[in-house]
N, C-alpha and C positions, 0 to 999 in steps of 0.2 A: 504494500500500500504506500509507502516511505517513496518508493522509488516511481512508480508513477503520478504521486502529489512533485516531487522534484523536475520529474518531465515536464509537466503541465505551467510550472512556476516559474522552470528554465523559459519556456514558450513565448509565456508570458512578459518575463522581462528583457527578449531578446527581441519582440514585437514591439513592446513598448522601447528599447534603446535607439531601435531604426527607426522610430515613426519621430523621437524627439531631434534623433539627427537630420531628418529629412527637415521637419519643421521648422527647423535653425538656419540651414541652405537657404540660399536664394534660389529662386526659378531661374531658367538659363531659359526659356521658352521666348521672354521679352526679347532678348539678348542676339540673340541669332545662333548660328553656327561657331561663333569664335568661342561662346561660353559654357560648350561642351562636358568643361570637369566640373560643373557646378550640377550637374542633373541629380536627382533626386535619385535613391534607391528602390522606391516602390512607385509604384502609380497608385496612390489611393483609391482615386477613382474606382477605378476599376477592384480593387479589393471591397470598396461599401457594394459595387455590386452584384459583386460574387458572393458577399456575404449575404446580403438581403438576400437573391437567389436562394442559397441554400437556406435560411430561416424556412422561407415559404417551400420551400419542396419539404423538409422536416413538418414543415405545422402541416400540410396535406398530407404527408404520409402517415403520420401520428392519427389524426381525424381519421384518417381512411380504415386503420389499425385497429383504432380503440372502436369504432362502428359497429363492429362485425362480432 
């Protein structure tokens, strides 16, 4: 149990280090092409919508689950 709470915590503060280091960056998007080393590690974007994504396929499959 030790050892998968430490997976999940590792997870966690290795999601949360890259999201504050991203946050601290400037966007290089204004910039053009010359400000390349400045780009972010993750595209957010795109993780809230993978994540919502999966909420709702979870909350329909749970529904679907618990129904029957």
């Amino acid at each position: 149990m030790q050892v998968f709470l430490g997976i999940i915590l590792g997870m966690l503060l290795l999601i949360g280090a890259v999201f504050i280091s991203d946050s601290i960056q400037t966007s290089s998007v204004a910039n053009g092409q010359t400000a390349q080393a400045n780009r972010t590690v993750v595209n957010w974007d795109v993780v809230a919508d993978d994540w919502h994504t999966f909420k709702t396929r979870a909350h329909d499959d749970w529904v679907r689950i618990s129904s029957k």
